[in-house]
C-alpha positions in Angstrom: 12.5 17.8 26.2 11.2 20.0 23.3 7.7 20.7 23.0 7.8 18.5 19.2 9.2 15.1 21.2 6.9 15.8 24.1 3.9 15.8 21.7 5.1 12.9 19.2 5.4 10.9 21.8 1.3 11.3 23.2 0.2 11.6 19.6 -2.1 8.5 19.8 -0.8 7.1 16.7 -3.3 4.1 16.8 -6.3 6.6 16.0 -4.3 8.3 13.2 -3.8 4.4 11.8 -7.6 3.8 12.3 -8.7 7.5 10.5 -6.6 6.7 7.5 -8.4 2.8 7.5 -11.9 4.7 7.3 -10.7 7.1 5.0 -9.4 5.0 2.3 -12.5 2.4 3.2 -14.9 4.9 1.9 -13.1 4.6 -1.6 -12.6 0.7 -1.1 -15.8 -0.5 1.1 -14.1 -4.3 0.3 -10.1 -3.2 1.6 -10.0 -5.9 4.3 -11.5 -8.4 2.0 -8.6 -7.9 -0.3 -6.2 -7.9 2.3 -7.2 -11.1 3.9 -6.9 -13.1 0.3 -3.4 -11.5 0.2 -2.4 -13.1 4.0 -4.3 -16.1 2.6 -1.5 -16.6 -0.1 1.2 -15.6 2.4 0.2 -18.0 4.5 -0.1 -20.7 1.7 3.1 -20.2 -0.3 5.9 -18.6 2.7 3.8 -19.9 6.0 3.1 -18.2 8.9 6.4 -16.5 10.1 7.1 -15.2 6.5 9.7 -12.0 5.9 7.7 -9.1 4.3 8.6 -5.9 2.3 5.2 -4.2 2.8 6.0 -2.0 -0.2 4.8 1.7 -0.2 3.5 0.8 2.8 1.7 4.2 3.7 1.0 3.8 7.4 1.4 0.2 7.8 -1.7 -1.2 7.3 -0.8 -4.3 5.4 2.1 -4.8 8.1 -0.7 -4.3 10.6 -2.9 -6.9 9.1 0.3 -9.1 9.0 1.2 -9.1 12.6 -2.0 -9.4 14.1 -2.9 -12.8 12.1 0.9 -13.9 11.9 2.7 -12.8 15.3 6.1 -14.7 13.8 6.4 -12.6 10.8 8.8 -9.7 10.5 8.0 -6.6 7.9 9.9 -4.1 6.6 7.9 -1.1 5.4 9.3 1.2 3.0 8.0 4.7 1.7 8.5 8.4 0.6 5.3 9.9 2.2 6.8 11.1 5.6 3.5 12.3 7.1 2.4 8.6 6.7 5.6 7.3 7.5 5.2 9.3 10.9 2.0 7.6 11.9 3.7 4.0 10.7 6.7 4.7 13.3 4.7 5.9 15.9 2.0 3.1 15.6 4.8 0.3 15.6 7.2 1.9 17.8 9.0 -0.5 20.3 8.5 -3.8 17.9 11.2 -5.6 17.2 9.2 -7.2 14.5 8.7 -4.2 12.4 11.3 -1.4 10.6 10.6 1.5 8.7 12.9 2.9 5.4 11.9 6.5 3.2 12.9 5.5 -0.1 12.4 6.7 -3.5 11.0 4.1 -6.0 11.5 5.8 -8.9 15.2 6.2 -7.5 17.2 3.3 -9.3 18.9 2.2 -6.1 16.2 2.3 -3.5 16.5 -1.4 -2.7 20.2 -0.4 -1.5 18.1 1.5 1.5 16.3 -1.9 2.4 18.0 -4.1 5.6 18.1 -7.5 3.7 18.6 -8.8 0.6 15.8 -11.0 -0.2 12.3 -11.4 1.0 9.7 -14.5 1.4 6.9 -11.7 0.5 6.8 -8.2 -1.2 2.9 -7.1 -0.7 1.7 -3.5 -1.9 -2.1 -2.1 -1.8 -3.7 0.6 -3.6 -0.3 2.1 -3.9 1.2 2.0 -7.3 -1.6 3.1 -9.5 0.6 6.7 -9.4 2.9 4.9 -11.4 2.4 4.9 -15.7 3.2 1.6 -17.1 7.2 1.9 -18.4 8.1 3.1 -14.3 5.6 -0.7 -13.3 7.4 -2.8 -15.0 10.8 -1.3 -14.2 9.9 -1.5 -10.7 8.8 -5.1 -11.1 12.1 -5.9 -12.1 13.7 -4.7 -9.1 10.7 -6.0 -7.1 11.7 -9.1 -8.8 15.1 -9.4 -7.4 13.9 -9.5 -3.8 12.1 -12.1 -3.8 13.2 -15.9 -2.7 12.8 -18.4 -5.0 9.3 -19.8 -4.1 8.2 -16.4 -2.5 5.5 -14.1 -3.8 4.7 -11.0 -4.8 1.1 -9.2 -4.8 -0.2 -5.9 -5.5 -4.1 -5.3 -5.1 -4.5 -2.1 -6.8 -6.9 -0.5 -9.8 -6.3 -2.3 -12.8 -8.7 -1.2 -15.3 -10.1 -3.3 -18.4 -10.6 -0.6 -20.9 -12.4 -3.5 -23.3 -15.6 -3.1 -21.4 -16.5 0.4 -21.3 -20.0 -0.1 -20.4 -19.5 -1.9 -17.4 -16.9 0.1 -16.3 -19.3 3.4 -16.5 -22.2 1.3 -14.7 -19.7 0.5 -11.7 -18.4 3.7 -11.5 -21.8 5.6 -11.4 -23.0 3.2 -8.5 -19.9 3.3 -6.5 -19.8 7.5 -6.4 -23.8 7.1 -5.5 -22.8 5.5 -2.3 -19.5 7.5 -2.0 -21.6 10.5 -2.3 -24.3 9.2 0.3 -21.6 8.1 2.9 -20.0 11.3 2.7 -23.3 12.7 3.4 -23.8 10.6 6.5 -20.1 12.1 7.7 -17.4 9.6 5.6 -14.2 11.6 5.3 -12.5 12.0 1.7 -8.5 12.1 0.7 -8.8 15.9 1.2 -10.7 16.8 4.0 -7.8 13.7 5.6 -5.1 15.6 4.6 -6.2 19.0 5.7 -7.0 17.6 8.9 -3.2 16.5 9.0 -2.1 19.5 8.1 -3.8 20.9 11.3 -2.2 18.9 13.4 0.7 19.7 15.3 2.8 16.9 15.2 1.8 16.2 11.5 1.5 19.7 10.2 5.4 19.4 9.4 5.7 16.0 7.4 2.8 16.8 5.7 3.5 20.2 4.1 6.7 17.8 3.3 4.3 15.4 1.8 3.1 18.1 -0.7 5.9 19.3 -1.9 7.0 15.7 -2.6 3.8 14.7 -4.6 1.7 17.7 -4.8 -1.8 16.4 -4.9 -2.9 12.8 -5.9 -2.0 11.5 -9.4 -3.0 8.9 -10.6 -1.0 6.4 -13.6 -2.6 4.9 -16.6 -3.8 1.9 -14.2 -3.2 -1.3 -16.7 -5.3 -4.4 -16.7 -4.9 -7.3 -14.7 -3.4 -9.1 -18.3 -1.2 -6.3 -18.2 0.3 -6.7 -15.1 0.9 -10.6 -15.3 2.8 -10.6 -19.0 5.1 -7.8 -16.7 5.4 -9.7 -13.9 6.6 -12.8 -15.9 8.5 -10.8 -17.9 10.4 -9.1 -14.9 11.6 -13.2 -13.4 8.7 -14.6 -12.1 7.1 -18.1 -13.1 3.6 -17.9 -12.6 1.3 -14.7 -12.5 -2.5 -14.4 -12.6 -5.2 -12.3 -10.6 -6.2 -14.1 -6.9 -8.8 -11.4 -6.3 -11.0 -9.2 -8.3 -13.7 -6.9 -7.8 -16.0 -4.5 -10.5 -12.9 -2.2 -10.5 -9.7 -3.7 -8.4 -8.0 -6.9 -8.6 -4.6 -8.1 -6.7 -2.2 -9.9 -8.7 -0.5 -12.7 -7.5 3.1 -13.5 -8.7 5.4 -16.8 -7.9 8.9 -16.3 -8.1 
């Protein structure tokens, strides 16, 4: 057995899973909130044994959320980011109920990657904001297509309301006060996560992968919620409006 497969298999994936949680919970303090409105609307429009594409799924946390509350439900998790596809494999590996796909979104023919056609649920978090606004709605289009008639679509992500500027500033300032304080008390940021990775041995790999992928985080021109529900009609869907909002996220819902 090579030394790599000897130590991917006692890399305690579960801690990885739970470091990235706190990580991105210092820029979100209200993540599970957000994803327990999304199960909500799962669980209202598909039910509880629902077929999910947990789209840029990162290390599986929405597919993580979706098991524990909904042990019926299957997810199919699809990505780029093989660092964090590493710690989804690893943290699901020997469930039938979960399957993992790298795939390019901005590749016209990623759905051709994906195991089935259609889906009851696509969900995505705090994923697509890397995407400018022409890419969105292209990708909503395809998104679109995947969905059953009746199913749903939601992505909680930054959607910014550039009509209130003031407001905007005042949220802002207050949410890096307390960024900045609970870094002081120890809270790890995006790159002190990463270079952490980077250390590791098992990860060291995917992640210098990662980077030359991506190179460091970029962000899109993060539209507004109104945005994102004339695109999401306009891509096939019946019915979109925000479910959730906060000062500076909101998760829009979509009915196909």
């Amino acid at each position: 057995m090579s030394e790599t497969v000897a130590n991917t298999r006692t890399t305690d994936w579960r801690a990885w899973q739970e470091s990235w949680d706190r990580q991105q919970e210092w820029y979100m303090p209200d993540r599970e909130e957000r994803f327990r409105v999304m199960l909500d609307m799962v669980e209202a429009f598909v039910g509880p044994a629902p077929r999910v594409l947990d789209l840029a799924c990162g290390t599986g946390s929405i597919t993580d959320r979706l098991l524990k509350r909904f042990p019926g439900a299957t997810s199919v998790g699809v990505d780029l980011d093989p660092a964090l596809l590493a710690i989804a494999r690893g943290t699901f590996e020997g469930d039938g109920r979960v399957e993992f796909v790298a795939a390019d979104l901005m590749d016209a023919r990623w759905t051709e990657a994906l195991p089935y056609d259609s889906y009851d649920a696509v969900l995505t978090a705090t994923a697509l904001h890397w995407l400018h606004s022409e890419p969105l709605a292209t990708l909503y289009g395809q998104v679109a297509g995947l969905v059953r008639d009746g199913g749903v679509f939601m992505n909680a992500d930054h959607m910014i309301d550039q009509t209130t500027p003031r407001i905007n500033a005042a949220e802002r300032a207050l949410r890096h006060e307390r960024m900045g304080a609970a870094k002081g008390a120890g809270a790890v940021d995006w790159a002190e996560w990463w270079r952490v990775a980077g250390e590791d041995p098992v990860l060291a790999g995917p992640t210098a992968r990662r980077f030359e992928i991506f190179g460091e985080h970029a962000d899109g021109d993060a539209p507004s919620v109104a945005w994102h529900g004339s695109a999401l009609r306009g891509a096939g869907f019946g019915e979109a409006r925000a479910v959730w909002c906060s000062p500076s996220d909101a998760m829009v819902l979509a009915v196909k």
